[in-house]
N, C-alpha and C positions, 0 to 999 in steps of 0.2 A: 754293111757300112755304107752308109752316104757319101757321095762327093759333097764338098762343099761349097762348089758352085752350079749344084742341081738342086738348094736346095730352095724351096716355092716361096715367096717373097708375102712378109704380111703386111695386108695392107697400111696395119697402123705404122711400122716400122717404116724407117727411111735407111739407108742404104750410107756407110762412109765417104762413097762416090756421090750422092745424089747430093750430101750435105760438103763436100768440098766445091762440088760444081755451084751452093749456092752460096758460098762464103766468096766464089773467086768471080761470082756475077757483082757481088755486094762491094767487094773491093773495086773491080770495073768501074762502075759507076760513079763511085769516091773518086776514084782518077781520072772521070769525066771530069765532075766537077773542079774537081783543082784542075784541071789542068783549063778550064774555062777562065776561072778565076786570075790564074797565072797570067793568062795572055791579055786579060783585063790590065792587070798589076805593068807586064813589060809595056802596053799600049801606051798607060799613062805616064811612066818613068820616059818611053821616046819623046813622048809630048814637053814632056818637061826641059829636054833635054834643049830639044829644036829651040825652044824659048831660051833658054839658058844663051844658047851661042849666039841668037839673034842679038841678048841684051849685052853679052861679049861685043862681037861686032860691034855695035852701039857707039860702046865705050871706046874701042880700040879706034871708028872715025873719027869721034867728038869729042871727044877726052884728051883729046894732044889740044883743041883748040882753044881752050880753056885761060 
């Protein structure tokens, strides 16, 4: 009887390990990109914001003098 981790590896075949390790590189990579994306998305939401208060302020000097 064979063990079954002696047994000689064929080369066409891939391995459940070989094909987890390239499904968890493939998901990696997807959560590079989101997470690029993401800090894209928050950048432009600060930006927005910074504008938002300035046009607050604004109103809040110049809006009483009215």
């Amino acid at each position: 009887m064979r063990v079954p981790w002696r047994r000689r590896a064929n080369g066409d075949r891939r391995s459940a390990a070989d094909e987890a390790l390239e499904i968890s590189k493939r998901q990696r990579e997807h959560a590079r990109e989101r997470r690029h994306e993401f800090e894209h998305l928050t950048h432009r939401i600060r930006e927005i914001r910074k504008v938002n208060h300035l046009a607050e302020a604004f109103d809040r000097a110049f809006g009483e003098g009215r």
